[in-house]
C-alpha positions as CSV (number, residue, x, y, z in Angstrom):
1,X,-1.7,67.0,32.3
2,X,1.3,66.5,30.3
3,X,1.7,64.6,27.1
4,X,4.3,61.6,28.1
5,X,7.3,62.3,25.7
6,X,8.8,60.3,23.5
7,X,12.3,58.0,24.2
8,X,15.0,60.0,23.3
9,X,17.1,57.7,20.7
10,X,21.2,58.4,21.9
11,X,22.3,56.3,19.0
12,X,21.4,53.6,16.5
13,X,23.0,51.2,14.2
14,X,24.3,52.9,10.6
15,X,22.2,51.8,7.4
16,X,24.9,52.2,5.2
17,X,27.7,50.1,6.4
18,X,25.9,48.4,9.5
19,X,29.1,48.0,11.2
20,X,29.2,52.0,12.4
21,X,26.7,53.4,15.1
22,X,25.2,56.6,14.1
23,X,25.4,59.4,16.9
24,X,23.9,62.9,16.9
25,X,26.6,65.7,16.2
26,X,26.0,69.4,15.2
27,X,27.5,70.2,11.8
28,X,27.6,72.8,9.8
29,X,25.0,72.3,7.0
30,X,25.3,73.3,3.2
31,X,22.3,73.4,0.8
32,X,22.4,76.0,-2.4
33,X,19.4,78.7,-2.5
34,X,19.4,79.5,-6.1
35,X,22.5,80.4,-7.1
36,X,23.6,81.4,-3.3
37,X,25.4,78.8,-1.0
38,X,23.9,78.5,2.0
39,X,25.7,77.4,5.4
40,X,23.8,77.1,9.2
41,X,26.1,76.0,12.0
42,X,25.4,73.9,14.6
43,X,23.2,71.8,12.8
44,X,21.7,68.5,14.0
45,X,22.8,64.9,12.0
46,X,23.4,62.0,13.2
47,X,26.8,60.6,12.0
48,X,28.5,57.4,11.5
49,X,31.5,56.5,13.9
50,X,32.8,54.0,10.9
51,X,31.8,55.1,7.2
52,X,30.8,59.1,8.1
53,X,27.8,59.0,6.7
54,X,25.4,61.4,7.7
55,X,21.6,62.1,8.3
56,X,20.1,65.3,8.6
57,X,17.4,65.6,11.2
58,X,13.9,65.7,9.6
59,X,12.2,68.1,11.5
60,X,15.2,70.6,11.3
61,X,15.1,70.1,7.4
62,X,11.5,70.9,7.5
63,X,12.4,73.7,9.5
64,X,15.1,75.4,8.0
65,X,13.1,74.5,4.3
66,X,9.6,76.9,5.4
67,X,12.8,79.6,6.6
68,X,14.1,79.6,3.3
69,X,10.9,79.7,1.3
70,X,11.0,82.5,-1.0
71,X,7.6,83.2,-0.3
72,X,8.0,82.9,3.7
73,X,6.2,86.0,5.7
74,X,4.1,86.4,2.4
75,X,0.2,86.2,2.9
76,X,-1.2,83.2,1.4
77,X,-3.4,84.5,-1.6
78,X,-7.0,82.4,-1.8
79,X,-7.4,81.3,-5.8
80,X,-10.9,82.9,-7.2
81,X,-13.6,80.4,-7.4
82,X,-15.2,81.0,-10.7
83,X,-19.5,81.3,-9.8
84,X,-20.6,78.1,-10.9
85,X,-23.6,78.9,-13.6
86,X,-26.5,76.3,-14.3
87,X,-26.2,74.0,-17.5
88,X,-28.6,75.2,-20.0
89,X,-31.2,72.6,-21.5
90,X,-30.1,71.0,-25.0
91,X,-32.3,71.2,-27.2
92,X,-34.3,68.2,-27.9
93,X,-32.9,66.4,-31.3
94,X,-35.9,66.1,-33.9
95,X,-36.6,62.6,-34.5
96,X,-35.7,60.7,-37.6
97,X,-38.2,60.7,-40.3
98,X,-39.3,57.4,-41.7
């Protein structure tokens, strides 16, 4: 059995301006990796017919974020659990003298 997918969304109004309707486009997309540019074409964004403003598409982001991890393909090291030791009994104050 299939899962029923969700509506694909062709367009949408744009939150900046609210006159423009936002429509998906590919782009190129720039982010800096350190001290490197970084470009990937054919990007998904939606973009605004009337102001240009653009919105990345999330999932791609998340995406193209774990690619450029600088630990990505390294095995996830488990932190040491230090053994956890039993609290030793105080010693009982003596009581005041009177």
């Amino acid at each position: 059995m299939t899962k029923p997918q969700p509506p694909v969304v062709s367009s949408f109004p744009c939150t900046e301006c609210s006159a423009g309707i936002m429509q998906p486009r590919l782009l190129t997309y720039f982010t800096w990796l350190n001290e490197e540019l970084i470009t990937v074409p054919s990007f998904p964004a939606w973009v605004c017919d009337v102001c240009g403003r653009r919105e990345y598409d999330e999932r791609s982001i998340s995406w193209l974020d774990m690619l450029l991890d600088p630990n990505a393909g390294e095995p996830t090291r488990k932190k040491k659990i230090a053994p956890r030791t039993r609290p030793t009994a105080r010693p009982s104050r003596p009581a005041p003298e009177s």
